[in-house]
C-alpha positions as CSV (number, residue, x, y, z in Angstrom):
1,X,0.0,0.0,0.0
2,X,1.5,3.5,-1.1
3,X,1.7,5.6,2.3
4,X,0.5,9.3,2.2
5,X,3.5,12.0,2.0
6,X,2.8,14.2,5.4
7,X,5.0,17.2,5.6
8,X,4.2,17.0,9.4
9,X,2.8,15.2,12.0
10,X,1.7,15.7,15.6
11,X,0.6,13.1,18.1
12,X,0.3,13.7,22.0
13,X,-1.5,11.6,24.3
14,X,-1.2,8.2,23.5
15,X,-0.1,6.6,27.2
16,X,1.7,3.9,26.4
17,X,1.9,1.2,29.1
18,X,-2.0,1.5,30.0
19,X,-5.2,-0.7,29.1
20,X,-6.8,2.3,27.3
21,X,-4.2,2.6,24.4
22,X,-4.9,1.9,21.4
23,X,-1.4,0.7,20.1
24,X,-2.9,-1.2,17.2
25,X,-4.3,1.0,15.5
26,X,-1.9,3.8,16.4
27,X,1.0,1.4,14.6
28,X,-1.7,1.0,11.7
29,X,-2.0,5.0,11.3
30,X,2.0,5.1,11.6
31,X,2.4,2.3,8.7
32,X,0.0,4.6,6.4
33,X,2.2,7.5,6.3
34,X,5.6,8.9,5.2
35,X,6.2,12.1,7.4
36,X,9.2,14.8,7.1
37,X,8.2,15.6,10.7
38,X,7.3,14.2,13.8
39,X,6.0,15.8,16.8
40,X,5.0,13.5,19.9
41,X,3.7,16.3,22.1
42,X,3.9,14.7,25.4
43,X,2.0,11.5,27.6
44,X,3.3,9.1,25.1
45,X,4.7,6.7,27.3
46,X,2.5,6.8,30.7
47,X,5.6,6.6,33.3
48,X,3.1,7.7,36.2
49,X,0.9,4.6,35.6
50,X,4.5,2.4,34.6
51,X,4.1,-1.6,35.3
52,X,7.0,-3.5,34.1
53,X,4.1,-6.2,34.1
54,X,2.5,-4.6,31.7
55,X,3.9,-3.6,28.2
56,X,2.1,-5.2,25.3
57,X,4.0,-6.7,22.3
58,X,1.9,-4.2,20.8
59,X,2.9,-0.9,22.8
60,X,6.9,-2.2,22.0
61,X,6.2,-2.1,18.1
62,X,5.1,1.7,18.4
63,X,8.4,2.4,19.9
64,X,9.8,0.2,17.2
65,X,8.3,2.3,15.0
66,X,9.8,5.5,16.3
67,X,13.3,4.5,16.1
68,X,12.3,3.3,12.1
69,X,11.3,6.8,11.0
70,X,14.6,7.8,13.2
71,X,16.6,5.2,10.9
72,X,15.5,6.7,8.2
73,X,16.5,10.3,8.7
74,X,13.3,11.5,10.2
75,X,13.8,14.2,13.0
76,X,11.4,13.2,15.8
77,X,10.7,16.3,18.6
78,X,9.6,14.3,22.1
79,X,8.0,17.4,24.1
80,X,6.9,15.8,27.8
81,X,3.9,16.2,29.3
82,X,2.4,15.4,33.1
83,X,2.1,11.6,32.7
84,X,5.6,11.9,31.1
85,X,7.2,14.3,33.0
86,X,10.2,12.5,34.8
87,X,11.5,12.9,30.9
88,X,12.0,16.9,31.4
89,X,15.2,15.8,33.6
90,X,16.5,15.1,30.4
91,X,15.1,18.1,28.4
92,X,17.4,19.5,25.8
93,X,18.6,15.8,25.0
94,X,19.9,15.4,21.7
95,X,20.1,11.7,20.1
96,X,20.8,11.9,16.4
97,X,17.7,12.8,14.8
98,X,15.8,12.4,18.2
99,X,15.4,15.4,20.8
100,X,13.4,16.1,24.5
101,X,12.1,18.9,24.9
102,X,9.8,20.9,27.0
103,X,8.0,23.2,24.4
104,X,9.0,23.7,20.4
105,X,8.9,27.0,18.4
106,X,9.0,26.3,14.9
107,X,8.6,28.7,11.5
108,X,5.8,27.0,9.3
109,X,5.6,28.9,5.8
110,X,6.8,32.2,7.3
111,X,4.6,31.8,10.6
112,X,5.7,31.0,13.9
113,X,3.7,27.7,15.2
114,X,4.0,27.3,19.4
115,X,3.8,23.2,20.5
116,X,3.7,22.4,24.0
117,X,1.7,19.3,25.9
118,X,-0.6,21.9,27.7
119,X,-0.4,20.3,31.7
120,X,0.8,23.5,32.5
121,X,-2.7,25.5,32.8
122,X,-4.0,22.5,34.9
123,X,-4.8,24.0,38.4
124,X,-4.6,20.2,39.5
125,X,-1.4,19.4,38.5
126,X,-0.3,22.7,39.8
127,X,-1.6,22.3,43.5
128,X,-2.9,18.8,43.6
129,X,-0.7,16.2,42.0
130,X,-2.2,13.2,43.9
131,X,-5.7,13.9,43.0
132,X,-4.2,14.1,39.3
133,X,-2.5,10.6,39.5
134,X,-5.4,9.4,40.9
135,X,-8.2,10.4,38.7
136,X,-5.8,8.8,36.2
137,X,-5.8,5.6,37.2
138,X,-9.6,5.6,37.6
139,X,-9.8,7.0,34.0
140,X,-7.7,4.0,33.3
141,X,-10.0,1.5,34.5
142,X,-12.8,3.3,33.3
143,X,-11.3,3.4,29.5
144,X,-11.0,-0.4,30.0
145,X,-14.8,-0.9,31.6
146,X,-15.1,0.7,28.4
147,X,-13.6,-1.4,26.0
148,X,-15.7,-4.4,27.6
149,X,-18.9,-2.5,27.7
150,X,-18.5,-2.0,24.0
151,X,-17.4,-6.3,23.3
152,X,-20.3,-7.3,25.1
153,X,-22.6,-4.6,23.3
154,X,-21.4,-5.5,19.7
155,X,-22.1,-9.1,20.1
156,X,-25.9,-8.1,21.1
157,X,-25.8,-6.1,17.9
158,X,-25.7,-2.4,19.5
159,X,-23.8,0.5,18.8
160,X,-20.5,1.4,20.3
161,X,-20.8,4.0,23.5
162,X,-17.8,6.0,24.8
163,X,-18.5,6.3,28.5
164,X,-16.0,9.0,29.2
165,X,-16.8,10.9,26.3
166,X,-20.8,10.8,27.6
167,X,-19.4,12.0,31.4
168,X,-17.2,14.9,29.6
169,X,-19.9,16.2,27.9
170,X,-22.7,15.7,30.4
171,X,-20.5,17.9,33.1
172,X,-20.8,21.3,32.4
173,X,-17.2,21.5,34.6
174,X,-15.3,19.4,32.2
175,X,-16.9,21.5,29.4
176,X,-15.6,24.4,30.8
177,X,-12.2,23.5,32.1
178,X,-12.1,22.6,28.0
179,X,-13.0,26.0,27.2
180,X,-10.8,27.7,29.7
181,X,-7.6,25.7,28.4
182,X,-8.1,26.9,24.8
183,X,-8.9,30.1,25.5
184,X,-5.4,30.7,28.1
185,X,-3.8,28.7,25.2
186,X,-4.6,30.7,22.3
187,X,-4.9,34.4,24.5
188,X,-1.0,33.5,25.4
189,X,-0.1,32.9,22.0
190,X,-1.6,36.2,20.4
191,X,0.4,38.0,23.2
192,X,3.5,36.2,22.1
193,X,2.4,37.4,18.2
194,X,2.1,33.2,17.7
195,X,0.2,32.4,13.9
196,X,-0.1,28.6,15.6
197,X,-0.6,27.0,19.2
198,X,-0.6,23.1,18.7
199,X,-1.5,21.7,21.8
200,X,-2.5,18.0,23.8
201,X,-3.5,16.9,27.6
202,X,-7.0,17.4,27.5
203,X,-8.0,15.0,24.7
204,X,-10.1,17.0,22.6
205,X,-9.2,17.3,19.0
206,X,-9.6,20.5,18.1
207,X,-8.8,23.2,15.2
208,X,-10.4,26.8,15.5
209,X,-9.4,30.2,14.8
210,X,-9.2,32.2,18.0
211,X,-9.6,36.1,17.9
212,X,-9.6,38.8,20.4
213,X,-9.1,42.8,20.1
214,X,-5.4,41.9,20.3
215,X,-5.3,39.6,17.2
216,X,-6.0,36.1,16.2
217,X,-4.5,33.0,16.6
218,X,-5.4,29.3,15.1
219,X,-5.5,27.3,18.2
220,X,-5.0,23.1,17.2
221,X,-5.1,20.1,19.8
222,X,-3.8,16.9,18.7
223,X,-6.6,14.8,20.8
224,X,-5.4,11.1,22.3
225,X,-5.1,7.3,21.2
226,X,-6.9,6.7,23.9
227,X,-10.5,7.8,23.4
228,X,-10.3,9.6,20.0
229,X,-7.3,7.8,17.6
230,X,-6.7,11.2,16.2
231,X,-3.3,13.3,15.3
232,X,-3.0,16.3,13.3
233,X,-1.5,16.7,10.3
234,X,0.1,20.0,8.5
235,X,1.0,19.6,4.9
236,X,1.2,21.8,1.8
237,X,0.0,25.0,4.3
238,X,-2.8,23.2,5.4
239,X,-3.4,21.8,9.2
240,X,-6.1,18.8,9.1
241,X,-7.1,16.3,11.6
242,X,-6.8,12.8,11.2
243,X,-9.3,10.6,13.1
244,X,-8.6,6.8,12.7
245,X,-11.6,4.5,12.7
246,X,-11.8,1.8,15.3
247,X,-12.4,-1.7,14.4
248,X,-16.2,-2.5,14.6
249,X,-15.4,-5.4,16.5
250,X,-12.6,-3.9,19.4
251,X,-11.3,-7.7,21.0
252,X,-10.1,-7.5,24.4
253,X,-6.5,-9.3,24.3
254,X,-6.6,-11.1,27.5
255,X,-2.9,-12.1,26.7
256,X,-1.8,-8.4,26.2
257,X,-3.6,-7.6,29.7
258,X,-1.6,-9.8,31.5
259,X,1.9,-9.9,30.1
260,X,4.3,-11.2,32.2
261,X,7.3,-10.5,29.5
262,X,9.8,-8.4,30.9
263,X,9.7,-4.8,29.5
264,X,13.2,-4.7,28.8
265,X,13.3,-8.3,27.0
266,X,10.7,-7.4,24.9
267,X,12.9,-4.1,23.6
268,X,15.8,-6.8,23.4
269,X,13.7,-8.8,21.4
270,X,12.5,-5.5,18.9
271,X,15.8,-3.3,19.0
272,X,19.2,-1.9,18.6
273,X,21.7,-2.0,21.3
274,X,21.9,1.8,21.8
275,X,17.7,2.1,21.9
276,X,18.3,-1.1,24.8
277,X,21.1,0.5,26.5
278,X,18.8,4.4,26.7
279,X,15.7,2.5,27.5
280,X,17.8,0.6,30.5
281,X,19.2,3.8,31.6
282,X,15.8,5.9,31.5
283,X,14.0,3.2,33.2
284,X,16.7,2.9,36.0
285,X,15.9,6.1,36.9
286,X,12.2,5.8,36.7
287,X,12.3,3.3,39.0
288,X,14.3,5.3,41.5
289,X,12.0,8.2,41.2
290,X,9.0,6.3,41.7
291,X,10.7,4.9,44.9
């Protein structure tokens, strides 16, 4: 199959190493395409949730993935975000065609785009970090009460339901909190004379123009793997978002939820020496951090 030419692509917020990613079909969207540039705008791998337990053939193959496009000349940006954020001690990293960083300025067709994972206007991570990790491992759950809802409801013949989604938009707080993000987002970005502010964190794709009496800004969120399988994509001046359809029949890998395959053997099994040798050292540390 001829993969589509992508001048850029951005992905944030696909929390790698919990039962609510969708690494299938995240690997599918990555085997469809042939980007100059890749963004992964932060929560990519899920270090707060981190079970060496748990780390689907699957998730592996993504990473896989990663260091491909890196094999083949393709810079890669990593910015972190909150579930991700043990990687800012290494902010400023440069591997090759691979770099961490904490927030990306970039000129796009004479414009200057602003990408940044977003966790930094959440009042909760700001003052209550516990409740954060906490509501994320219920979300967790929740994403995989989800994913069994929907098995049992397709073999009854019903439609799919996203139960998070339905809670999001039923809560007139989450609807706001949504509104108030964008809004900070984009009004911070007109100050700064930004054309583009590409965010993630919140999971909800979005691309709108923002304007105020100081000038107008297109504000862009890249959305999840988790809940929405959607990236955006810039290409030939034009910023579009991609939204990957599920299969209709989502099976629940009982194998995958249990893996008792070492983390580290299956990047053994899937990678370079140098890729074995950064992952060993990054998750040495994690380990220590997490106490």
């Amino acid at each position: 199959m001829q993969k589509r030419k992508v001048e850029m692509v951005v992905i944030s917020d696909v929390h790698l190493g919990t039962y609510g990613c969708h690494a299938t079909e995240l690997l599918q969207y990555l085997n469809s395409i042939d980007p100059a540039l890749i963004i992964l705008n932060g929560d990519i791998v899920d270090i707060w949730q981190f079970r060496k337990r748990y780390w689907p053939k699957s998730h592996m193959l993504v990473v896989k993935k990663i260091f491909d496009f890196l094999s083949q000349g393709i810079p890669v940006y990593y910015l972190t975000g909150n579930h991700d954020e043990m990687l800012r001690r290494f902010s400023g990293l440069k591997l090759g065609n691979f770099q961490i960083k904490d927030k990306l300025l970039m000129e796009l067709d004479g414009k200057q785009a602003w990408f940044f994972h977003g966790d930094v206007f959440d009042v909760t991570m700001q003052y209550s970090k516990w409740l954060a990790k906490l509501g994320a491992v219920g979300y967790d759950l929740l994403i995989l009460l989800n994913r069994m809802v929907n098995w049992v409801s397709e073999k009854l013949g019903r439609g799919r339901i996203s139960i998070s989604k339905k809670i999001k938009d039923g809560v007139k707080g989450a609807v706001k909190f949504i509104n108030d993000f964008e809004g900070v987002a984009a009004d911070l970005a007109i100050d700064n004379k930004y054309s583009y502010v590409v965010c993630g964190h919140i999971h909800q794709p979005n691309i709108r123009l923002h304007k105020t009496a100081k000038g107008e800004v297109m504000y862009l969120n890249s959305g999840d793997w988790i809940e929405n399988l959607t990236a955006l994509e810039y290409h030939k001046g034009e910023w579009v978002i991609y939204r990957h359809v599920a299969a209709e029949h989502e099976a629940i890998n009982i194998q995958e939820l249990s893996s008792e395959v070492p983390l580290l053997e299956l990047f053994r099994q899937h990678a370079g020496r140098e890729e074995v040798v950064f992952l060993h050292q990054l998750l040495g540390y994690t380990a220590v951090a997490n106490g």
